[in-house]
C-alpha angles and dihedrals in degrees: 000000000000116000116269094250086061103054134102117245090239084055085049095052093048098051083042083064099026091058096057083048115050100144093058129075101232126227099204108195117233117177108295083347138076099217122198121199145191108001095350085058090051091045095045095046091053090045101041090026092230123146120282106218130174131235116185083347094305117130104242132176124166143186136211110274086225098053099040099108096073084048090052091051095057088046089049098049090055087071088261131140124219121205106195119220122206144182105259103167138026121249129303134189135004088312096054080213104168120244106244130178137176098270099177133018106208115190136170095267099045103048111134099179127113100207083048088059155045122265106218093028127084115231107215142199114199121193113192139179131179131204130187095281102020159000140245128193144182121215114197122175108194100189088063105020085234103156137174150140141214130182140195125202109182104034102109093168092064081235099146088033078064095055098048102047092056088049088053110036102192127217091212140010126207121196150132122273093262109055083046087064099048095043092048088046078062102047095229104130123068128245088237098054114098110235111200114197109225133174110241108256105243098201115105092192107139104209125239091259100043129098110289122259102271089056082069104044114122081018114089095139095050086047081052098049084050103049089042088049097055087043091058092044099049097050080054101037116008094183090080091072101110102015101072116082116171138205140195112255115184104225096194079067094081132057112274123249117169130193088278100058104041091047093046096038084057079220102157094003143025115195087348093304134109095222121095096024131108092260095056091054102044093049108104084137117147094202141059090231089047093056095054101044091054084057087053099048087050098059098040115041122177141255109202113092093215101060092041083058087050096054100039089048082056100055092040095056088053086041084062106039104054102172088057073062106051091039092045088046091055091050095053088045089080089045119108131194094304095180093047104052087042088062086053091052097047091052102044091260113105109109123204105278088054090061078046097058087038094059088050096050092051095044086080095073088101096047083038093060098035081057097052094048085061110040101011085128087074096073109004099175086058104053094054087052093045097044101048085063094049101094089046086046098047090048091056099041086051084053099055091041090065101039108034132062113240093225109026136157130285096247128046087223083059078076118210099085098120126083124253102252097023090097119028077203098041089049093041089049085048094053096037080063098038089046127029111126091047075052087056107051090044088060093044091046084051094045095044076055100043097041104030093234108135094184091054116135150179121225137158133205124174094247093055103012123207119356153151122262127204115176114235090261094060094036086105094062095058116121130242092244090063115102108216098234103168136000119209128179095271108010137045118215121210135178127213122210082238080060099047092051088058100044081050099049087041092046095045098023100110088046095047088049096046085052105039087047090052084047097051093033080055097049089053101056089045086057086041092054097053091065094052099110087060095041099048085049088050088049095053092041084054089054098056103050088049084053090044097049085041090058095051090047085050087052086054100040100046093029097249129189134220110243129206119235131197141154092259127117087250132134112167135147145166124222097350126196142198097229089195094050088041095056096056091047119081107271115284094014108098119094129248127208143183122238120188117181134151101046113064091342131072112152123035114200110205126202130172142105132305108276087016094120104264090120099050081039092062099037102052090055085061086047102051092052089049095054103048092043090060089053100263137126115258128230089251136106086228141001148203117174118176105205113271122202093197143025117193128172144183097201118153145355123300137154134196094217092163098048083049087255122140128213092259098048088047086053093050092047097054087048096049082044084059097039088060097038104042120103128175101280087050121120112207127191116195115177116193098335109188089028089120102068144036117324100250091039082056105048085036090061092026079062105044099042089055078048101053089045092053109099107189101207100038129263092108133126118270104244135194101207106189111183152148100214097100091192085079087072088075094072082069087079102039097047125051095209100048113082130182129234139169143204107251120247136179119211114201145167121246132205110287082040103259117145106252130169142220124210117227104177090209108136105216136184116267132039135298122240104203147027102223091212096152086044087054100039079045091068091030084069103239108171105275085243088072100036086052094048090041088061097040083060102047085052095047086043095046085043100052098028079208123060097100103018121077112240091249095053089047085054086050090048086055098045101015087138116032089061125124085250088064080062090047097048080044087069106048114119089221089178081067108039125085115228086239083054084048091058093046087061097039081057100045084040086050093049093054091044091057090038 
């Protein structure tokens, strides 16, 4: 950087701004550009791939002012944040150098734009703090004004903080030093997520608006999290203020899903992308709001039977009803991003095409209620909600009917944005600009009447500007009222106060308009404002009944079920499908399967080859509860889903490379994770656990922690073992409530002879005898050399049970479990013991078997 003597008063100025702002990348606005300079300009021009130019020797790269928004996206979706500098004030001193000052902070979690978001995904900021047994948070979503908060107390282990952190995926987290380093220690935030670091706000001042007192007694760190929150968002966006109210949401109200199982279920994304989860293919929504309230409900079921009955009897009754469907589908059609636009009027920041799309939302109140008259059975407890707003909805649609364009600019300074009719000054300034000389010749007609001067006429010149011109022979006949402006040699010019209205109204008339249109756009979006609390509850009622009606076209379309739910240990299901793995297969060729836990069984042990189905197995279980816990049908012939309060899985491969952390620590950690966390309405999916070290240290912890699950009489987790240790199949026989199935495969010969196999992806009942691993390298395309040599060593090491096993672990193979460590793992108290204690004894178990 150039020393400060050398620099220009406008750099000065910069670094004076840059330098109190050190976290933002700064849009320092230059004339019709927002220039960045020094290290923003290198950053911006990585991240927008714009050219990095030089000015005195300072890297400098700019964009156009009116086309900043789609910059600042892609500024904003790196995790940045973009403080925008503007001119404030005109030109002082010898330099004229403009007064400029930051005006607005955006950051990833307060941005308000549409063209900065996306429609049918909430955008939050998540404010956290942990203490030495718990956690609180606060979850904001600005774009909506959508604002709670949750605490826990006793969950040292931030467990629930994980799963609620990967079913909100925040856009941005705010909190203090410490509670960054104990969330990142436990890897559950995101390297895309921007983490901002704040101060806890020590007031414990509860504003006016706000829930009363009693709504925070027993939690102080969520208040804190609030109150930090609102801090963080009003020095960003004042306009919030009043705007953000927030309430208390239990979040062990609804069913667990931590990073793991929504990232492995593929439920809201598969690779990064949308497309190819649960959520892609479920969303038939109509409506922004819809789209993201199916997204919620999917990653956070619920647990109380009764709400889940009120959905699903929601969903049946549309599911019945199809044309409800068809006729609702073509009234939400019209409707835009309600909630949306509401948060921009609240701040000052709707523009007029949002009051556009709002006048053509709310136009629907007539078809709305109409609708409702004939199918309000459907959903009863919505049309109550929905009909007690209609009159406030009709008077502002009226409203907005009258006063706003229905298809207006852009800007509010483009002008015509106000109806004909809605303003007798605004109409008789219009038509003082559209017509004045029609303006003109009518009062000259009236004044040659009225005066009996037949060569009167009207004139204008831009010393004098408009008047009225009598020639020196009719100068007698001029009335009184008439003001001499002007004598020429042959004529005398006059102006009337009549005259100078309308050569003020001409002269002034496109700036009065623009202003008296800004006035009376800005009346009605504070009108508009007052009403926000009904029409954010209008907008969430909205976006029910499109996810309601979406959820009974997703029954007929994917042939659903209705399920039944109780509060029972069941999970039981005929012919059950992967709705996701179907849809990508031709019609009528995917596989279904049955799956029966909770009764006799509690754990099902899966063996099989590679591709022959274990994975999709294990997944579509997990599917099926979450489905029918968000108040869906479920891809079954039949259903029965006792409520389950966690699903927690161990499913693929993942490494922390960059926390030090190998694939198979990271898989021990996730299953410790599961050991502690598990209860007995927990589903638990495990694929392949041990696989990532030697053979024996695998089956060894594969075992004991099937072992440590099993609960013999009864009150255990119902668990989805999938494996290839086949020595697992053994437990079949030790514990009454493990059994053992298999994914089906038939071996056959081809032409030329060779053993070749089919996969069937049928999960029956007993146990598999082999892995079919050549079979599956052998599709996979590996060179024939490899395949041939593959199979020349399976036979030589079939043959000699020893080439490559020492003869002590050939004696262990024979007796493995009939050793005097099996009566040792026998007595084991496992309801006592911590998974990190169970290594330790795996470990101590493993040292004496190699001794």
């Amino acid at each position: 950087m150039q020393e400060s003597k050398q620099l220009t008063p406008l750099m000065r100025q910069y670094n004076d701004i840059k330098s109190k702002n050190t976290d933002l990348i700064v849009f320092f606005r230059l004339g019709d550009f927002y220039e960045m300079f020094d290290s923003d300009a290198r950053e911006a021009s990585r991240i927008l791939g714009i050219a990095l130019t030089q000015r005195g020797g300072v890297p400098m790269c700019g964009v156009p002012y009116h086309a900043a928004a789609n910059y600042i996206s892609k500024i904003i979706k790196e995790g940045r944040k973009v403080g925008i500098c503007e001119q404030v004030g005109t030109g002082e001193g010898k330099s004229k150098l403009f007064e400029r000052k930051i005006v607005r902070v955006i950051t990833p979690g307060t941005v308000i734009e549409d063209n900065m978001l996306q429609s049918n995904v909430s955008n939050y900021l998540v404010c956290v703090f942990t203490d030495k047994k718990g956690w609180g948070a606060a979850a904001i979503d600005v774009s909506t004004g959508e604002f709670w908060v949750t605490e826990q107390a006793d969950d040292i282990s931030l467990n629930g903080l994980s799963c609620m952190l990967a079913a909100l995926n925040p856009a941005e987290i705010l909190l203090d030093k410490i509670t960054l380093d104990r969330v990142k220690s436990s890897m559950m935030i995101p390297g895309s997520v921007a983490t901002t670091i704040v101060p806890r706000e020590e007031s414990s001042q509860i504003p006016s608006n706000w829930p009363s007192q009693s709504v925070w007694a027993g939690k102080k760190t969520a208040l804190t999290c609030a109150l930090t929150a609102i801090k963080y968002i009003n020095v960003n966006e004042p306009g919030f203020k009043d705007l953000l109210i927030p309430f208390y949401k239990e979040i062990s109200d609804y069913l667990a899903l931590d990073e793991n199982a929504v990232r492995t279920l593929e439920l809201v994304s598969q690779n990064g992308a949308r497309k190819g989860s649960l959520w892609h293919l479920l969303d038939f929504t109509v409506t922004p709001m819809g789209g993201r309230t199916l997204k919620n409900w999917i990653l956070n079921p619920l647990l109380n039977l009764a709400d889940i009955e009120k959905r699903q009897n929601c969903v049946s009754n549309f599911y019945d009803n199809p044309l409800a469907y068809e006729e609702l589908k073509v009234i939400l059609a019209d409707i835009s991003d309600i909630e949306r636009i509401m948060s921009r009027v609240g701040t000052g920041n709707a523009g007029p095409r949002d009051l556009a799309g709002l006048a053509r939302s709310l136009a629907v109140h007539g078809a709305l209620k109409n609708w409702f008259d004939k199918y309000g059975a459907v959903v009863p407890y919505l049309k109550e909600n929905i009909l007690s707003k209609i009159t406030v909805i009709e008077d502002l649609a009226n409203l907005l009917n009258s006063a706003i364009e229905p298809n207006p600019p852009i800007k509010i300074s483009d002008g015509g944005i106000i109806k004909q009719g809605f303003n007798a000054e605004l109409d008789d300034l219009r038509n003082t600009k559209n017509n004045s000389s029609k303006t003109l010749a009518e009062l000259c007609e009236r004044e040659k009447a009225k005066t009996g001067i037949s060569t009167l006429k009207v004139g204008f010149n831009s010393v004098f500007g408009y008047y009225i011109e009598v020639s020196k022979g009719q100068s007698g006949k001029v009335p009184f009222s008439y003001t001499r402006k002007q004598t020429l040699t042959n004529a005398e010019r006059f102006i009337t106060e009549e005259l100078k209205e309308i050569e003020d109204k001409i002269l002034h008339a496109e700036e009065k308009i623009l202003r008296l249109e800004t006035s009376l756009f800005d009346s009605v979006r504070k009108h508009l404002a007052e009403h926000i609390g009904v029409m954010r509850s209008f907008a969430k009622a909205i976006a029910e009944l499109d996810v309601y009606s979406n959820l009974a076209h997703c029954a007929k379309v994917y042939k659903f079920t209705k399920p039944v739910i109780d509060e029972s240990n069941i999970l039981k299901a005929a012919d059950l499908r992967h709705p996701v793995v179907e849809a990508c297969l031709p019609l009528g060729s995917f596989v279904p399967n049955d799956i029966d836990l909770g009764g006799e069984t509690q754990i099902s042990v899966i063996t099989g080859p590679n591709m022959g189905g274990k994975s999709v197995y294990l997944k579509q279980a997990a599917v099926l509860v979450i489905l029918a816990q968000m108040g869906s049908f479920v891809p079954a012939a039949s259903a029965h889903v006792g409520i389950v309060d966690k699903i927690m899985t161990r499913i693929g491969a993942q490494d922390a490379i960059a926390m030090g952390q190998s694939t198979f620590m990271v898989e021990m950690k996730e299953t410790s994770h599961i050991l502690a966390s598990c209860t007995p309405k927990s589903l638990i999916l495990l694929d392949e656990v041990g696989r990532g070290t030697s053979t024996f240290d695998g089956i060894s912890i594969a075992w004991a922690i099937t072992e440590f699950l099993y609960k013999p009489h009864g009150g255990g987790a119902k668990v989805l073992f999938a494996t290839h240790y086949f020595e697992l199949t053994d437990l079949e026989n030790k514990y009454k409530g493990i059994k053992n199935f298999h994914a089906e495969v038939q071996e056959y010969k081809d032409a030329d002879g060779q053993s070749k196999i089919a996969f069937l992806y049928k999960i029956k009942e007993g146990a598999g005898d082999k892995s079919y691993g050549i079979h599956v390298g052998e599709l996979a395309g590996l060179p024939a050399t490899v395949i041939v040599r593959a199979k020349k060593v399976i036979k030589d090491l079939e043959a000699k049970k020893g080439t490559s096993v020492s003869k002590k672990e050939d004696d262990i193979v024979g007796d493995l479990f009939s050793s005097p460590i099996v009566e040792e793992i026998k007595l084991v108290n496992t309801d006592a013991v911590t998974p990190m204690q169970a290594l330790q004894m795996i470990l101590e178990w493993k040292k004496r078997i190699n001794s």
